[in-house]
C-alpha positions as CSV (number, residue, x, y, z in Angstrom):
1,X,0.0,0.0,0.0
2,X,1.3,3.6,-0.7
3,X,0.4,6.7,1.1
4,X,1.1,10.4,1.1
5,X,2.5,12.8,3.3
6,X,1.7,16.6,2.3
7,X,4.3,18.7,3.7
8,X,4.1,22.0,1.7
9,X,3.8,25.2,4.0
10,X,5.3,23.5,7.2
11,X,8.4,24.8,8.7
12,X,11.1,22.2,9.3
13,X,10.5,21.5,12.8
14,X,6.6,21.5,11.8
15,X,7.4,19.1,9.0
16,X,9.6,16.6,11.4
17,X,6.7,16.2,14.0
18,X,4.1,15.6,11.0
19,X,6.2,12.8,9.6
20,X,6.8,11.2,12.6
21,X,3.6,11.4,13.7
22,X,2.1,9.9,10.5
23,X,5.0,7.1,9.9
24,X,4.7,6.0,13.7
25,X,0.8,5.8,13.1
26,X,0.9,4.2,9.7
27,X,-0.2,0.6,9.5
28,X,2.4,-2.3,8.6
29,X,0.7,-3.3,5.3
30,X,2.1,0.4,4.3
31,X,5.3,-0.1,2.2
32,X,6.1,3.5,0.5
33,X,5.1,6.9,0.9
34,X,5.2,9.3,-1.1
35,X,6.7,12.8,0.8
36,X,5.3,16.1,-1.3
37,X,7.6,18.8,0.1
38,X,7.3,21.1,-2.8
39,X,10.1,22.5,-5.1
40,X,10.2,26.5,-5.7
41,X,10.0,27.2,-2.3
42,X,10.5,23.7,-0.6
43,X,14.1,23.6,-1.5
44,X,15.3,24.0,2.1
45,X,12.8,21.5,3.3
46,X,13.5,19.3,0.4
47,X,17.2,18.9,1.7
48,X,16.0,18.0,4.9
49,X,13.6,15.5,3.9
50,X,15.9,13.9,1.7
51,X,19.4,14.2,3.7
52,X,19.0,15.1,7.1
53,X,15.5,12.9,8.6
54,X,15.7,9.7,9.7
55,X,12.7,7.3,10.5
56,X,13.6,3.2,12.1
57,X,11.1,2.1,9.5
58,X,12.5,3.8,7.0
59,X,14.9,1.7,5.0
60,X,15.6,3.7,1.8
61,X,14.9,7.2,0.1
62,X,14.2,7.7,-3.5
63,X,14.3,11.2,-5.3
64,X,11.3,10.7,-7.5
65,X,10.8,12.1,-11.5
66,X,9.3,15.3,-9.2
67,X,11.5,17.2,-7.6
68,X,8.7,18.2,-5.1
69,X,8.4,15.1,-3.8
70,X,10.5,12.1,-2.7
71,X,9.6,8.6,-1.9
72,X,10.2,6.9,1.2
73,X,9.9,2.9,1.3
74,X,9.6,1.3,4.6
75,X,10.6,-1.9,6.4
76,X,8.1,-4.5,6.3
């Protein structure tokens, strides 16, 4: 199952809690999400998602085709 996290607007502190939040409530049967973080003004936040955060169920990060968005697939 994929979901989606929309991050757009959030600051980066904002953005960490929301992600956590969401991964940590996320069901086992989920095995990607899909991170929207934006691109022309997501750029900072971007970095973040893609370099800095760190989830224990998140095994790998992908940039996706969209640079506003990156893809997260989880353990299972």
């Amino acid at each position: 199952m994929i979901e989606t996290i929309d991050l757009h607007q959030l600051t980066r502190k904002e953005a960490e809690f929301v992600l956590n939040f969401r991964i940590n409530a996320m069901p086992s049967s989920v095995r990607e999400i899909v991170v929207i973080h934006g691109y022309h003004n997501g750029i900072k936040l971007r970095g973040y998602v893609r370099n800095v955060y760190a989830h224990p169920r998140v095994v790998q990060k992908i940039a996706s085709a969209n640079p506003g968005e990156t893809i997260f697939q989880l353990k299972k």
